[in-house]
C-alpha positions in Angstrom: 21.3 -17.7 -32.5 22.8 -16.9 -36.0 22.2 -13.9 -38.0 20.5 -16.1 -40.8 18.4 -17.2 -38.0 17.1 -14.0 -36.7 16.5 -12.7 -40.1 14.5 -15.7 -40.9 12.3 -14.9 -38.3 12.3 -11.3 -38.7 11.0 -12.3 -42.5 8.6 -15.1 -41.3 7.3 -12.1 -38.6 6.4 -10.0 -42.2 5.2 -12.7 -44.1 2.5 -13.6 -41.7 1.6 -10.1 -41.4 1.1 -9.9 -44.8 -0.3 -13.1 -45.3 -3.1 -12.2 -42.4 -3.6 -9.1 -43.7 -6.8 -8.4 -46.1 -5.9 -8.6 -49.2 -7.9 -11.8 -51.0 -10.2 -11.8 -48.0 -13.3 -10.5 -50.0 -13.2 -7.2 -48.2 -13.3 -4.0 -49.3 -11.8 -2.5 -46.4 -7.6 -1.6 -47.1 -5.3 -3.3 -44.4 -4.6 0.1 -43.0 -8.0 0.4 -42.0 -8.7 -2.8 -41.0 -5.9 -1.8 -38.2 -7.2 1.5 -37.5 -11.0 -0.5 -37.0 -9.2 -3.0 -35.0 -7.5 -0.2 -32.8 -10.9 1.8 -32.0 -12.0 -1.5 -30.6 -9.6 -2.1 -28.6 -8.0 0.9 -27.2 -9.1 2.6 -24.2 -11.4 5.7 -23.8 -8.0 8.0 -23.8 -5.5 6.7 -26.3 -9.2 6.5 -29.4 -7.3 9.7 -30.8 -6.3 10.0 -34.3 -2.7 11.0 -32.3 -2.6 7.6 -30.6 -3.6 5.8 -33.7 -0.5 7.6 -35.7 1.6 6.2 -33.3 0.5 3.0 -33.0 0.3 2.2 -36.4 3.7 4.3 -36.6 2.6 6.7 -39.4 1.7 10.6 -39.9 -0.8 12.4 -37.9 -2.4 13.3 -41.5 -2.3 10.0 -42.9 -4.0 8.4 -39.8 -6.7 11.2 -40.0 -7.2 10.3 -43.4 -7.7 6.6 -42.2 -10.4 7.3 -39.7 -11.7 9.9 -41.9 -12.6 7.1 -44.3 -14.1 4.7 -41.6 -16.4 7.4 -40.1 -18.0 8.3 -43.8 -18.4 4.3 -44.3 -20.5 4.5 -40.8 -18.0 2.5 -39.0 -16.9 4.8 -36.0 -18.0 7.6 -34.6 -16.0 10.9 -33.6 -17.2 12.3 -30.3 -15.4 15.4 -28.4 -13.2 13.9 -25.7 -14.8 13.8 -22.2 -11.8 15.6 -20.5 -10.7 17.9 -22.9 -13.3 19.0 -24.8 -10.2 20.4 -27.6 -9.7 16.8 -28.6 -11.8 14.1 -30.3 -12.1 10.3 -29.7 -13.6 7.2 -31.9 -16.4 4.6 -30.7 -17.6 1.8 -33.2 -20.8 2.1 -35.0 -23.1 -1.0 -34.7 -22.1 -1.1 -38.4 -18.4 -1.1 -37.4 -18.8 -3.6 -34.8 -20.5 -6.0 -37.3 -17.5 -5.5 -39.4 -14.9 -6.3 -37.0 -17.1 -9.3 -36.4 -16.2 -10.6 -39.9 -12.0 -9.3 -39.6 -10.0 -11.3 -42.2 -7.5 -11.4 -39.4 -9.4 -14.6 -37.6 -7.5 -17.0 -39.9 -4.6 -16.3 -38.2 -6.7 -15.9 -34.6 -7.2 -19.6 -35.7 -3.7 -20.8 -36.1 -2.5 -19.2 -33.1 -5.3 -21.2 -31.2 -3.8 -24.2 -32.4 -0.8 -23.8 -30.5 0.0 -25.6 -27.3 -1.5 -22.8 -24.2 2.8 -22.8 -23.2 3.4 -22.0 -26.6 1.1 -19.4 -27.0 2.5 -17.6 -23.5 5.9 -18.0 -24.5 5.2 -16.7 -27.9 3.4 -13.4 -26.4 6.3 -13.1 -24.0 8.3 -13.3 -27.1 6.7 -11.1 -29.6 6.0 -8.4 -26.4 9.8 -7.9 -25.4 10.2 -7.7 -29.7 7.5 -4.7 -29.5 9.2 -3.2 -26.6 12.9 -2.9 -27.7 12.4 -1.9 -31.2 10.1 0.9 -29.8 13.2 1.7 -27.9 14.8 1.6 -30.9 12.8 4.1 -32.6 11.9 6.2 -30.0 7.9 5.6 -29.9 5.7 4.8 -27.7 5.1 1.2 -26.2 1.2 0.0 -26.6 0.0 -2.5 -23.4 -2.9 -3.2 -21.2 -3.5 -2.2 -17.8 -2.6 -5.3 -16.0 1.0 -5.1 -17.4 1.7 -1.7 -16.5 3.0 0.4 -13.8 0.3 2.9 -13.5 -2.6 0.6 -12.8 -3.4 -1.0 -9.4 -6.4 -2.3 -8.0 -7.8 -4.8 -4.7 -10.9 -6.7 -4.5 -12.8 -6.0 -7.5 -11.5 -2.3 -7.8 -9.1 -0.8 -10.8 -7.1 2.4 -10.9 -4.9 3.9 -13.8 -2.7 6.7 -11.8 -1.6 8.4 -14.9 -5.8 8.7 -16.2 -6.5 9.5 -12.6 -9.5 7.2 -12.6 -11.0 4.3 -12.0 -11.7 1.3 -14.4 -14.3 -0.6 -15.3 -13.6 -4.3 -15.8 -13.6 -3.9 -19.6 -11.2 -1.0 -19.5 -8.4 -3.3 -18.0 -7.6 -5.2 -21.3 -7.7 -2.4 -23.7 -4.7 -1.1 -25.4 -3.4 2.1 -23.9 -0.5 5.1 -25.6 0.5 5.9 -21.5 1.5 2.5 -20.9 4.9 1.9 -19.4 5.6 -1.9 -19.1 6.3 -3.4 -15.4 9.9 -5.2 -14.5 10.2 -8.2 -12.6 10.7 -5.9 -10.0 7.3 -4.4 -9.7 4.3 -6.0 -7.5 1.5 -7.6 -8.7 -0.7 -5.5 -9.6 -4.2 -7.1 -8.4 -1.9 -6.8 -5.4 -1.5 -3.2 -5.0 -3.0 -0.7 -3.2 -5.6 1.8 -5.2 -3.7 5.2 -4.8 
């Protein structure tokens, strides 16, 4: 491929991030916390740290805190003291906060992605995953992922276990986004196939 044609789609990558983002949606909430909402939801119950969300959305511990800071005195999340280390704190979503996400500017372009083809779709998450991965590398930060794609999670017959958490997983753990994931190579089992540790 060119170098015209790989900046083109680096640009088109930032132009539909920016077009999806919320500006002109109607909302009052910034795009920064819009993604910080959107993280709470999805992350697991050990990466819902201000920490984890500084990394993921790849700015300051301070300017993340700010973030949440702002969502939790709108009523949208919730800081709790971390189960396991009672030093640190964790975010849940307020009822309120859940009723936001519910109406996220960002289904627009949930929509258009639906349109494609299923193939089209995989190969496009295939894509846009190895993308995340190497410029990670590139940067030196972390990689985000789910359990099914990574190599600390196994699990048999109904039964899910994160090795690095030390702990088992509920069914709606297993697709949350996670700061200790570390992606699988071809060369790593299934893991619905491995044994629980």
């Amino acid at each position: 491929m060119t170098a015209p044609a790989i900046d083109r789609i680096a640009e088109l990558l930032v132009h539909i991030g920016r077009s999806a983002r919320a500006e002109g949606s109607g909302s009052d909430l910034t795009p920064a916390q819009w993604t910080c909402l959107r993280f709470f939801a999805r992350a697991n119950r050990s990466t819902r740290t201000p920490s984890a969300f500084a990394s993921f959305h790849a700015t300051t511990r301070g300017t993340a805190s700010q973030i949440a800071k702002a969502l939790e005195e709108r009523g949208l999340i919730l800081r709790q003291r971390s189960e396991t280390d009672g030093r640190s704190i964790c975010y849940l979503l307020t009822p309120e906060g859940e009723a936001t996400l519910a109406r996220d500017p960002l289904s627009d372009l949930t929509t258009a992605l639906g349109d494609l083809p299923e193939g089209a779709r995989d190969r496009l998450l295939a894509a846009l995953s190895q993308v995340s991965e190497r410029l990670s590398d590139l940067r030196s930060a972390p990689v985000f992922g789910t359990c099914s794609d990574c190599t600390h999670f196994s699990g048999a017959g109904g039964a899910a276990f994160c090795a690095c958490m030390a702990a088992e997983l509920g069914n709606d753990e297993i697709g949350r986004l996670c700061q200790s994931f570390r992606a699988r190579t071809d060369g790593d089992t299934d893991p619905t196939e491995r044994p629980l540790q």
